[in-house]
C-alpha positions in Angstrom: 117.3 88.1 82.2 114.0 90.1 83.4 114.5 93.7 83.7 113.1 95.9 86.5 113.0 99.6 85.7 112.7 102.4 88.4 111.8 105.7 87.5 110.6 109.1 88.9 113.4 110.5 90.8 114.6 113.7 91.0 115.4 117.0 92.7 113.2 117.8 95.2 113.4 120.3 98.2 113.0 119.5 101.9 109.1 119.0 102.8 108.3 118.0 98.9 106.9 114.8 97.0 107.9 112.3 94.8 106.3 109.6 92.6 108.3 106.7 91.9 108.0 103.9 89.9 108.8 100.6 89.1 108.2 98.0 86.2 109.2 94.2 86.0 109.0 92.2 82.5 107.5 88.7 83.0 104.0 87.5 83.6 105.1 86.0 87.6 105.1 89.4 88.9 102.0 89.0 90.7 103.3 86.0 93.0 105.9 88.0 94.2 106.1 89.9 97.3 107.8 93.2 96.2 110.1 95.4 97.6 111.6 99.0 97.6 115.3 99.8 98.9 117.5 102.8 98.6 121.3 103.3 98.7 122.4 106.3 99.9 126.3 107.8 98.8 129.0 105.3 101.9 126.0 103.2 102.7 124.7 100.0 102.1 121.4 99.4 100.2 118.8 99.0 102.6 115.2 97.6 102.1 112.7 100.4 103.4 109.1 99.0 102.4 107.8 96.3 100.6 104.0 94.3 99.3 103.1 91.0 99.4 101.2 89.8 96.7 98.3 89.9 98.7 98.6 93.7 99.4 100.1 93.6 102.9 102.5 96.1 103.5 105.7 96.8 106.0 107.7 99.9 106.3 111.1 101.0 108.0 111.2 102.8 110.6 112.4 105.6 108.9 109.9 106.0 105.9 107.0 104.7 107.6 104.5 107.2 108.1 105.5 109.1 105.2 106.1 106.6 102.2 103.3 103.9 100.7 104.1 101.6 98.7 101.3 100.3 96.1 101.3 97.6 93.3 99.1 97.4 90.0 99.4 93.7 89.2 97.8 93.9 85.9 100.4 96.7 85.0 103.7 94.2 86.4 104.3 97.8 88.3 105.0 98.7 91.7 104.8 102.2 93.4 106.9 104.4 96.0 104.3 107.7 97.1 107.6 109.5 98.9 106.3 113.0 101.3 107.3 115.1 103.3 110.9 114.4 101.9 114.0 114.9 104.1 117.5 115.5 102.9 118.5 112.0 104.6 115.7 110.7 101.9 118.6 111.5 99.3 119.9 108.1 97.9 119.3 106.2 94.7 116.2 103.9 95.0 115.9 100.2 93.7 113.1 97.5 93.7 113.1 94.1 93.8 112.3 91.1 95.8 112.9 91.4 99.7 115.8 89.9 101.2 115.4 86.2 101.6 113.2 86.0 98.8 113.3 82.5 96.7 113.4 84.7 93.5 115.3 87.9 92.8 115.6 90.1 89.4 118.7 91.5 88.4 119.1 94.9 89.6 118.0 97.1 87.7 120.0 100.7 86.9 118.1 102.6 90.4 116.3 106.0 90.0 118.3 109.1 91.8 116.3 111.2 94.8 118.2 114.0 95.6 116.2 116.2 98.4 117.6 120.0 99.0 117.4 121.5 102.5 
C-alpha cells in the first residue's frame, strides 16, 4: 500500500513556528489535490488546509491566516509552514487526500505538535 510520512512536529511554545512535512511513495502524487488535517486528544480529525494539483489553496477558519500549505511535485512532498502557534494548535497532524476524494492513502503514523502556553 503507498505510504505517506509526516514529519516535523514537536514542542513549541505559544507564538512559535513549525515546519512540517509530508512525503507520499508513488509517481500519481501530482494529480492529487492534497490535504493536511490534525486530531487533537477527544476530537475528531479535522481537515484544516489543502492544494490542488494546480496550486490552489483553502484553509480553515482556524489556521487560515497563519498556516500555508505548499507542494514540491517533483519531490512527491507536501508542506505545513505552522506560525504564530496557539496551544489549541496542539494535536497530531496527518495528510492525505481531502474528504471526498476518489483516492485516499492509508494513513500514515501523524507527526505530534504540542504548543506550550
Amino acid at each position: 500500500q503507498v505510504q505517506l510520512v509526516e514529519s516535523g512536529g514537536g514542542l513549541v511554545q505559544a507564538g512559535g513556528s513549525l515546519r512540517l512535512s509530508c512525503a507520499a511513495e508513488g509517481s500519481t502524487f501530482s494529480i492529487y489535490a492534497m490535504a493536511w488535517y490534525r486530531q487533537a486528544p477527544g476530537k475528531q480529525r479535522e481537515l484544516i488546509a489543502y492544494i490542488t494539483s494546480d496550486f490552489s489553496t483553502t484553509y480553515a477558519d482556524s489556521v487560515k491566516g497563519r498556516f500555508t500549505i505548499s507542494r514540491d511535485n517533483a519531490k512527491n512532498a507536501m508542506y505545513l509552514q505552522m506560525n504564530s502557534l496557539k496551544p489549541e494548535d496542539t494535536a497530531v497532524y496527518y495528510c492525505n487526500t481531502p474528504y471526498g476524494s476518489s483516492f485516499h492513502y492509508a494513513w500514515g503514523q501523524g507527526t505530534q505538535v504540542t504548543v506550550s502556553s
